[in-house]
N, C-alpha and C positions, 0 to 999 in steps of 0.2 A: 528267762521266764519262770514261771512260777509252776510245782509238780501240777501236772491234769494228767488224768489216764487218757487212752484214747477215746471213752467212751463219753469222758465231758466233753472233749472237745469234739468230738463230732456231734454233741450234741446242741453245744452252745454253734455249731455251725452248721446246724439243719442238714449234715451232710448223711453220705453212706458209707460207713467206714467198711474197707475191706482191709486186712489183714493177711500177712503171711503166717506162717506155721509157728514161728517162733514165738508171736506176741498175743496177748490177749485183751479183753475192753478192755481189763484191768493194769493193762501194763503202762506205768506212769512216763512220761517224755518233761523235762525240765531244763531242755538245751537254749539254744538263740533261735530266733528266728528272723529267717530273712527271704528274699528273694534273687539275690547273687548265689549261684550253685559255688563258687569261689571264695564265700562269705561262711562256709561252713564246716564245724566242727563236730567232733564225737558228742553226739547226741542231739544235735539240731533238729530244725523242722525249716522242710524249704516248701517256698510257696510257690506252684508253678505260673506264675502270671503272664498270661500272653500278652505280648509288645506289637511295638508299632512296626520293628525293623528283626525280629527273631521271637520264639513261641519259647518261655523256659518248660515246655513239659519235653523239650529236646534235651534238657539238662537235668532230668532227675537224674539219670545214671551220672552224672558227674558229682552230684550232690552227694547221692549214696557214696559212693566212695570217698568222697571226703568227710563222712561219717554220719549224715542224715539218718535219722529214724524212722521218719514220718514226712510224708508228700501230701500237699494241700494241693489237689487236682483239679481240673474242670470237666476231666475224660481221664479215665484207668490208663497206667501206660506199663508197658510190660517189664519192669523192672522190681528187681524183687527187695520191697520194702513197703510197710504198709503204710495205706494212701485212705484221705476220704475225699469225696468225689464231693462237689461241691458247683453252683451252678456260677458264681462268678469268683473269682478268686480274690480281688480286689475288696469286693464286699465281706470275703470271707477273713481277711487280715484284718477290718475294725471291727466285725463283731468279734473277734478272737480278743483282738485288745481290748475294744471294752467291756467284755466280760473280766479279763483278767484286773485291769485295774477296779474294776467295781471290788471283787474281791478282797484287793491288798487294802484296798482302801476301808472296806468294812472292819476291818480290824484295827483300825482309829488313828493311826500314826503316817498314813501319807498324806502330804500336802501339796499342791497341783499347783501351776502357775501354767497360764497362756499368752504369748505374747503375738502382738502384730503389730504391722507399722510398715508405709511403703519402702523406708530405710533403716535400717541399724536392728533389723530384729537378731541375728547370727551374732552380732556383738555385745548385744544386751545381753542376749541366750550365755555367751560364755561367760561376762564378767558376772552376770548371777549367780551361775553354777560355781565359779572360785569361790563366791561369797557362801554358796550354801553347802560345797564340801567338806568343810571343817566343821559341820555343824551334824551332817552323816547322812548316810547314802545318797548323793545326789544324779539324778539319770538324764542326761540333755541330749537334746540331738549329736550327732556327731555330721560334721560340713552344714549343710542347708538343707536337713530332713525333713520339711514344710509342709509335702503332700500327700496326697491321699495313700501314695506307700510309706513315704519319709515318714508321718507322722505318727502310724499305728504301729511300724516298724520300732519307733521310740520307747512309745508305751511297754511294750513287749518285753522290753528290758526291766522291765522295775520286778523287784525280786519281795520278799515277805519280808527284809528289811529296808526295802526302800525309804527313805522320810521326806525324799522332796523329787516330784517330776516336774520336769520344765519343757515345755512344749513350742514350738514354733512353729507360725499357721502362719503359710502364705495363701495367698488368693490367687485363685485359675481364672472365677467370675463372678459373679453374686449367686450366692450359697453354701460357696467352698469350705468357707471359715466356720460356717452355722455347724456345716455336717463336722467339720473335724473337731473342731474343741466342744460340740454337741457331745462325742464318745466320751470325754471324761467330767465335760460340767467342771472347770477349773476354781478354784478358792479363789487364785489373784487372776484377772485379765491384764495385760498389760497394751496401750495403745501407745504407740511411739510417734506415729507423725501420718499426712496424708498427703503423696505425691501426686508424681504423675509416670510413676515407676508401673508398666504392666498396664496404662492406660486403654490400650487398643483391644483390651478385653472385657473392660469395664463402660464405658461410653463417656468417657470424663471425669472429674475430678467429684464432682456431688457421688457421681453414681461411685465410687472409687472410697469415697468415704461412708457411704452406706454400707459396701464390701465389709470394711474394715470396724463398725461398727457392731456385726453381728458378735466379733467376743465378748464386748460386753454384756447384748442380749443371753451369750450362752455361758455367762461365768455363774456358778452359781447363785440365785437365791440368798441374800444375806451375806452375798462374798466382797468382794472388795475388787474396785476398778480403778489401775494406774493409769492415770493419763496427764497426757503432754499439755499443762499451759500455754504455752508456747504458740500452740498450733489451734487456730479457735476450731477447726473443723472436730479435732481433738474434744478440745472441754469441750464443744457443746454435747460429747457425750455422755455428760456430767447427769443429765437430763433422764437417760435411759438408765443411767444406774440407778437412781433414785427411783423408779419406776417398780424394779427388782429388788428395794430396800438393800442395795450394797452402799455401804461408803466407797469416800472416793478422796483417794490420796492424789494430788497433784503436784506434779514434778516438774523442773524448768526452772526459770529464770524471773516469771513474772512474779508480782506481789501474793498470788492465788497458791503459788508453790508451798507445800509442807516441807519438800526437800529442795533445796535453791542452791544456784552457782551466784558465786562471783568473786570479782575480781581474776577475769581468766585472762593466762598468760599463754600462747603459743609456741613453743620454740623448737628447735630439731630433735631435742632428747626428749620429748614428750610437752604434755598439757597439764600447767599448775591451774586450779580455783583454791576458792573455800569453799565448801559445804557448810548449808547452813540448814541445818535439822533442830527444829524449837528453838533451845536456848545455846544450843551449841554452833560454835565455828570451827569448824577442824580442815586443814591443811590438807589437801589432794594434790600430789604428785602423778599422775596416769603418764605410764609410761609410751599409751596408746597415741599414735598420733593424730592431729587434729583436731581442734574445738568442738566440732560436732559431733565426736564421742563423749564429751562431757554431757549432754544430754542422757546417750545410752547410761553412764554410770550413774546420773541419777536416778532413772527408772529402775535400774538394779536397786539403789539404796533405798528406793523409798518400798520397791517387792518384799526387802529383808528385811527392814525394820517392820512389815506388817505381820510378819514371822518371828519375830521376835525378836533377831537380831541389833544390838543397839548399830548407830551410822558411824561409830566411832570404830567397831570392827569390821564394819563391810570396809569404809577403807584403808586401814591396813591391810585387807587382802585385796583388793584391788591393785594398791603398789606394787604387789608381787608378777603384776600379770604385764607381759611382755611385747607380745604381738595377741592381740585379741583373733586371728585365724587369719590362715595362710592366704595367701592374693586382698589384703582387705589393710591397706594402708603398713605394709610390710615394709620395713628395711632392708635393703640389700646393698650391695655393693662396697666400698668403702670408706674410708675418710674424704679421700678424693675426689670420689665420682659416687657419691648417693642415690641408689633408686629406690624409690616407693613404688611399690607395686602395689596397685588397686584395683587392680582388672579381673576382677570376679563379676562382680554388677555394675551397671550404671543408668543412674538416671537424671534427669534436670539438676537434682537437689543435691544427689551425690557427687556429681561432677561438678559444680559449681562450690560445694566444701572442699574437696578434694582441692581443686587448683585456688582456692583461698587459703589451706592449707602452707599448701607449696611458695605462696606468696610473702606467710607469715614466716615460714622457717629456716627462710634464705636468706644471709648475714649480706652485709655490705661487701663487695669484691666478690662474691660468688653469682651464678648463673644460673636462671631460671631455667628448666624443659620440658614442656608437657608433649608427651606422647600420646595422642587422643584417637579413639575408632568413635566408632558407630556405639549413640544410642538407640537398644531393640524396643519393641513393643511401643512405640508411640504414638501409633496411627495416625490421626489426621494432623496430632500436633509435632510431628516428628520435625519439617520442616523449620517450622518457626524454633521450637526448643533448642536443636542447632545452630538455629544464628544465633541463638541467646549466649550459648555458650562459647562460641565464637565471641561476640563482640566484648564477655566479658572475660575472657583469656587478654585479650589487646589489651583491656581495660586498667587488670590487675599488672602490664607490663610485666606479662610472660617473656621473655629476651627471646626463646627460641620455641617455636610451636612446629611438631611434626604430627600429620594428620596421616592417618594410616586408613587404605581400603575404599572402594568405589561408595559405601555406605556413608564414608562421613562427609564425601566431598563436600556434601554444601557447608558444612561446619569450616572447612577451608577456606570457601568462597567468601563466609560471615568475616573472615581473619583479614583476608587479603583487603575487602571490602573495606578495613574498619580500618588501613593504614599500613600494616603488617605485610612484606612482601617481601622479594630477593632473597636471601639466606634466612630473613628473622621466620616465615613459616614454608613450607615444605608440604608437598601432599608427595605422600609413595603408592604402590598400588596394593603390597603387601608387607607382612611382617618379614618373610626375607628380605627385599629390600630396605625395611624401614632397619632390621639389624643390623647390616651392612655400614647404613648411613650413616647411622649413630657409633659402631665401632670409632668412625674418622671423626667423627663430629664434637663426641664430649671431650670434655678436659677436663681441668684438676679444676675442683669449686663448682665445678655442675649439683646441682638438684633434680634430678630428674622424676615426672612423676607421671606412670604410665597408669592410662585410664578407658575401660570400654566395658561396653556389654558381654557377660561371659559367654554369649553365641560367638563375637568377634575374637575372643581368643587371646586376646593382647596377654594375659597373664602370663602366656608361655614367652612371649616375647620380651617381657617383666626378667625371670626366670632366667633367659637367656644373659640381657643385659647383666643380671645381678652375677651371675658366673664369669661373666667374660671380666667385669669389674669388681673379682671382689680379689 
């Protein structure tokens, strides 16, 4: 973070600062900040936020000792480090960030990117930031810091040489997105797609696309709005940019595209296209697996080139990039028994890439496996969504389908339904059993591609697989 004494920062947060003996208003704090007392170093600031399942104002003393300066409080607690009292703590981490990035930014040289989308935001987030760290200081989420803590928690990080924050906004419900990317007012908004990822909190896919519509409303004024051709729910937010006087770079595959794929090749060592930027066609290698990261990397290229960057250097740094983050279409295991592990998120769109994936990059003599749980949050469309994916695992002649946990049963039942029975699918009741089964099950030429909701957990079972085979 950026130097404040305590007296700006209790001031930018309405609070009451109390002090111990040591320290004065004036005494400056320019550590990290965060809300894991375990997260903290010589000179931090920890925020005691109270939880669902534990209160952190139980963990100042843990802070302090691991070198905290300063306690953002909601009630004094008797530890001796100075604190300002603050009435909600939560509120008090985005005004804290949005003050500070107002700052860095007033002094002309940070540039703000927001992205959203019901799939691929976390993969966009890193292949941009590859793109924008050769160019100088770039600060992105670290894993999927999306929320109302993840996101200000981000901010917090940009320093007086910052030159580019990259933000990722997920949605809780309609407004989520308004309030978060509202604290910095982004340059570029970026929309990636409109699922039915988190559906059950949204009321359907209109209302879901409204969600996901307010980062354009909140990118600045005269900024620039990246959105998906691809996806009409997407461009037609072409509409509200123009509204705000932002242009509006369009990425994809359609004719409407400024930055375009084609010619996409699939195969087990990654995804060849072209890129096609104005007059130029240049050769994409992505080491990432999957067609439908070729998408993500366009929205990077088209973010960079609005930065300056020509699309002829975004990808060559792209090349470099290996696994775009850990459980998210990862390699493991070995020549002979390959796992993908994807089991961080899943939804309709992604699991249905995923096992097309898997379909494309399995060679003649080798053997298809999808290991599937439970998709979360899909309320009333959960049932149907399931057999969808169900009937289109049979579809794509998956060889071997293992459905893991009481939640995906009917995803089983769509399989069995659809032809697929006896050894070819399998329902377990857990990932210990489904490890077990799979130890005796794979052999040499498997593809195995584990996929669920990061509630269901299957990454660890990813994890497991990829050790036991590597």
């Amino acid at each position: 973070m950026i130097a404040l004494s305590l007296a700006e920062i209790a001031e930018i947060l309405n609070g009451e600062l109390r002090m111990i003996d040591a320290d004065s208003p004036d005494t400056v704090v320019d550590g990290s900040v965060d809300t894991d007392s375990r997260e903290m170093t010589a000179g931090s600031i920890f925020v005691a936020k109270p939880g669902e399942t534990t209160d952190g104002h139980r963990f100042v003393g843990a802070a302090v000792d691991a070198g905290a300066v300063l306690a953002i409080v909601e009630r004094p607690v008797e530890v001796p480090v100075s604190q300002i009292v603050v009435a909600d703590a939560v509120v008090a981490l985005a005004d804290l960030a949005r003050a500070v990035v107002a700052r860095v930014r007033a002094t002309g040289g940070l540039r703000i990117v927001g992205i959203t989308g019901s799939n691929g935001k976390t993969t966009t987030k890193n292949l941009l930031a590859r793109i924008l760290e050769d160019d100088g200081e770039t600060v992105a989420p670290i894993r999927s810091y999306n929320n109302e803590v993840g996101a200000p928690l981000t901010m917090l990080r940009v320093t007086d040489r910052t030159r580019y924050l990259i933000s990722e906004f997920g949605a809780a419900g309609p407004g989520s997105i308004a309030q978060l990317a509202g604290l910095v007012e982004p340059d570029i908004g970026i929309v990636l797609m409109v699922g039915l990822a988190h559906a059950s909190g949204f009321g359907g896919i209109e209302a879901t696309a409204l969600a996901k519509s307010e980062l354009v409303q909140a990118t600045r004024t005269g900024g620039t709005a990246v959105l998906n051709v691809d996806d009409p729910r997407v461009w037609a937010m072409r509409t509200l940019a123009a509204d705000r006087d932002q242009t509006v770079v369009g990425f994809g595959q359609g004719p409407d595209a400024v930055v375009r794929a084609e010619e996409i090749v699939v195969t087990a060592e990654g995804t060849t296209c072209t890129i096609v930027s104005g007059e130029e066609r240049i050769p994409l290698r992505l080491r990432v697996l999957g067609a439908h990261h070729v998408g993500n990397a366009l929205a990077a290229i088209a973010a960079a080139g609005v930065l300056g960057i020509p699309a002829s250097d975004a990808v060559a740094r792209l090349e470099t990039v290996e696994v775009a983050e850990r459980w998210r279409m990862q390699p493991m295991g070995n020549d002979r028994v390959r796992i993908i592990n994807d089991a961080y998120n899943a939804s309709p769109d992604s699991m249905a890439a995923a096992l097309r994936t898997l379909a494309q990059i399995t060679a003649p003599g080798e053997r298809t496996v999808a290991v599937l749980g439970a998709m979360t949050e899909l309320g009333d469309a959960a049932g149907e969504e399931h057999d969808r994916i169900g009937l289109l695992a049979v579809r794509l002649n998956i060889q071997r389908i293992v459905v893991v946990g009481a939640e995906a049963r009917r995803l089983y039942l769509a399989v069995v339904g659809e032809g697929s029975w006896d050894s070819e699918a399998v329902h377990l009741p857990d990932q210990d059993a489904a490890f077990e089964y799979l130890k005796g099950e794979l052999r040499e030429g498997d593809r195995v591609l584990v996929k669920s909701s990061n509630a269901v957990g299957l990454r660890h079972l990813g994890d497991r697989l990829g050790e036991w085979f590597s």
